[in-house]
N, C-alpha and C positions, 0 to 999 in steps of 0.2 A: 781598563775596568776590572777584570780578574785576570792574572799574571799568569795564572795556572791554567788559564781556559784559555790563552792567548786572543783575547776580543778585546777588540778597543775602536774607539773613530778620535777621529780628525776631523777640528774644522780649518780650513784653509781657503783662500781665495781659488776661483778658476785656474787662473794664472797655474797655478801650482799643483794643480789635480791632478792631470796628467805623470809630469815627472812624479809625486809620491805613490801614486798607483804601480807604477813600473818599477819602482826603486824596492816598495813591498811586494813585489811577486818574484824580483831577484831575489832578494834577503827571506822572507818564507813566503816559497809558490804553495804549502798546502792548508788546506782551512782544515778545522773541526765542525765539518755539516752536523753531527750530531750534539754535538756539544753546544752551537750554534743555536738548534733546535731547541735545546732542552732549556737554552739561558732564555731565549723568547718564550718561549711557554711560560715560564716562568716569571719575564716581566709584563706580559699580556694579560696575565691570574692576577696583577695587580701586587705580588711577593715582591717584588723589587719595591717598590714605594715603599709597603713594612718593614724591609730591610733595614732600607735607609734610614726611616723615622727612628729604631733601634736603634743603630748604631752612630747615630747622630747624638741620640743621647747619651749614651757610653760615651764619645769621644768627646761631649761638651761636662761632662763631669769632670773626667778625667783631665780637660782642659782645668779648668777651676778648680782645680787640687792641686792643678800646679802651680797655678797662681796662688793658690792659698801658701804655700808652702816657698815661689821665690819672694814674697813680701816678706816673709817671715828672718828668711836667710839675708833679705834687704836690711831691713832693721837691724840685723848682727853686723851689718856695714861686708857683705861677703858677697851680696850684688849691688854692682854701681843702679842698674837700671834694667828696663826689659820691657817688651811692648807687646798687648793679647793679641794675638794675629785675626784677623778678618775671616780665615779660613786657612787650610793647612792643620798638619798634624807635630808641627815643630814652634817654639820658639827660641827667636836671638834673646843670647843672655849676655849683658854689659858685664864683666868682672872689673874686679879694681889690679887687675895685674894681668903678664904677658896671657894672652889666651895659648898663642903656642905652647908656651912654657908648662900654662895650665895640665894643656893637651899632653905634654911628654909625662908630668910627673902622673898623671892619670891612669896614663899606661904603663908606667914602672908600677904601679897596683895593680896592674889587669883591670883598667876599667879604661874603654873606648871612648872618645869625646870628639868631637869634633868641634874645629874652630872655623873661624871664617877665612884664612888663609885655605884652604881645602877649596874654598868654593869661588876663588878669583882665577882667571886664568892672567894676571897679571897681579903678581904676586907682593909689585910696589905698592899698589894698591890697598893694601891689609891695614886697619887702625892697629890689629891687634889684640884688642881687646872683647870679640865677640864669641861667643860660645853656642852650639844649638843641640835643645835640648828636646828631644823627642816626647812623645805624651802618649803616641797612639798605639804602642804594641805592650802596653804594659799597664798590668792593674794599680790601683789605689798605692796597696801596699810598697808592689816594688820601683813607684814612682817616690814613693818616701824616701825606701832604700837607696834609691841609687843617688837623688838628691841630697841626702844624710854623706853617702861615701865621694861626692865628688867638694860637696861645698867643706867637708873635712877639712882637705888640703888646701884652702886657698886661707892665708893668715888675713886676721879681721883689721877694718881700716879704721 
């Protein structure tokens, strides 16, 4: 839930209770009781729901900017394809060439990209062709930008 306050749950079968309970009090036996405290207060006042409704908007904007803007790069023939996710803060992007290949020349510019080979652990696996592109740590602007400098490099089909 927040990374910084280290709280989170799990839902899991019974089955399974047990051993994850004992697996997190190896891996971190200490809480943050106050910190713990302050985040229930806090979603008990009813501030977590306005969070969320907030930042639900922010990130459904900034969804829809992206999308405004890989249609656009579609129509240049520089993405093959791309689908608006259901939820998450990423989409796969279909390029018309190696996604790896993508991914190298991306970083000979200093810009980070991930491809879908990254995320198989069976590596035969990879079409190749998939690229993911983040929405949620970044405003309006520099989701233009960064889309302006990666769809740069890919030659149009």
């Amino acid at each position: 839930m927040f990374p910084g306050a280290r709280i989170g749950f799990m839902a899991l079968d019974k089955t399974l209770s047990d051993a994850v309970v004992n697996y997190k009090t190896i891996i971190n036996y200490k809480v943050n009781v106050p910190m713990q405290d302050a985040i229930a207060r806090w979603m008990k006042a009813g501030d977590f729901e306005r969070y969320l409704r907030k930042t639900t908007k922010v990130y459904n904007q900034r969804r829809d900017f992206m999308v405004q803007q890989l249609v656009h790069y579609q129509n240049l023939g520089k993405v093959k394809s791309f689908t608006v996710p259901d939820g998450g803060m990423a989409m796969w992007v279909e390029v018309n060439q190696s996604a790896q290949q993508l991914a190298k020349l991306a970083l000979n510019n200093s810009i980070f990209l991930q491809q879908e080979g990254q995320f198989l652990v069976d590596k035969t696996q990879s079409q190749d062709r998939f690229i993911r592109l983040g929405f949620a740590g970044m405003n309006i602007e520099n989701i233009e930008l960064g889309l302006k400098c990666i769809f740069n490099l890919i030659k149009e089909q």
